[in-house]
C-alpha positions as CSV (number, residue, x, y, z in Angstrom):
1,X,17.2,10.2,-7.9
2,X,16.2,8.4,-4.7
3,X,13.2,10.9,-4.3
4,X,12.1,10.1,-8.0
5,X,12.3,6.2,-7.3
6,X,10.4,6.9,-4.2
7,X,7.6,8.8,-6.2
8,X,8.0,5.7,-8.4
9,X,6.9,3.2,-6.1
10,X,4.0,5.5,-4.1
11,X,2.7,6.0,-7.2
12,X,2.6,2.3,-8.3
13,X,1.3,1.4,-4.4
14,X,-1.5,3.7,-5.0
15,X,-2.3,2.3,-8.6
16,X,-2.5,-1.1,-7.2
17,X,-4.5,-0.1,-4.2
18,X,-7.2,1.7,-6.4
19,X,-6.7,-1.3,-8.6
20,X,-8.0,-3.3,-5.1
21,X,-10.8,-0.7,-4.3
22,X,-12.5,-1.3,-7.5
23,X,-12.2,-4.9,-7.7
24,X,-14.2,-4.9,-4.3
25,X,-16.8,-2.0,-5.0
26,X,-20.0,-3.1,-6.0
27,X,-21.6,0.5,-7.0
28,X,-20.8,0.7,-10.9
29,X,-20.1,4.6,-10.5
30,X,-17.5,4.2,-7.5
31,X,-15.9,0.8,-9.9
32,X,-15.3,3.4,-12.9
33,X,-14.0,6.0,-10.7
34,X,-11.4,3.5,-9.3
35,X,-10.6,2.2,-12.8
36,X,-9.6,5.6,-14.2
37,X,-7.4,6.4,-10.9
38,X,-5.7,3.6,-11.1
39,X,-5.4,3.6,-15.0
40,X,-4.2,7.6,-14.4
41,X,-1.7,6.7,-11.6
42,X,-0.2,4.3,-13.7
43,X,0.2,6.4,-16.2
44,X,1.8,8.5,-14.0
45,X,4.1,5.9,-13.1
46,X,5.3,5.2,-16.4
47,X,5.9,8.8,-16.9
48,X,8.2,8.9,-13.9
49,X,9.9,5.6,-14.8
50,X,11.2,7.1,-18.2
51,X,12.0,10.2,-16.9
52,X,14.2,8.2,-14.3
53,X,15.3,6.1,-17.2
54,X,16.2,9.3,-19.0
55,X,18.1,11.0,-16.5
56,X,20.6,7.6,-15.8
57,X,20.8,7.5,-19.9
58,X,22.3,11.0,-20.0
59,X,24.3,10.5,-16.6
């Protein structure tokens, strides 16, 4: 479970740093690119969360 939380938060890092990268882009192209990483990586995230959620749920 530890390595799933840990997954957890690099993914959630990484969303927030790609969040960063395309906040301070100024080329439209490399701004969308960094808007659908971090938009997939959260996703991601949220995928892991339930799953962790999931597997406390059933014990």
């Amino acid at each position: 479970m530890k390595d799933m939380q840990a997954q957890l938060e690099k993914l959630r890092t990484d969303a927030a740093e790609c969040a960063l990268i395309r906040d301070l882009a100024t080329d439209p192209k490399k701004r969308d690119l960094f808007t659908r990483l971090a938009d997939h990586l959260s996703v991601l995230a949220a995928e892991v969360e339930r799953a962790i959620a999931e597997g406390v749920s059933k014990g």
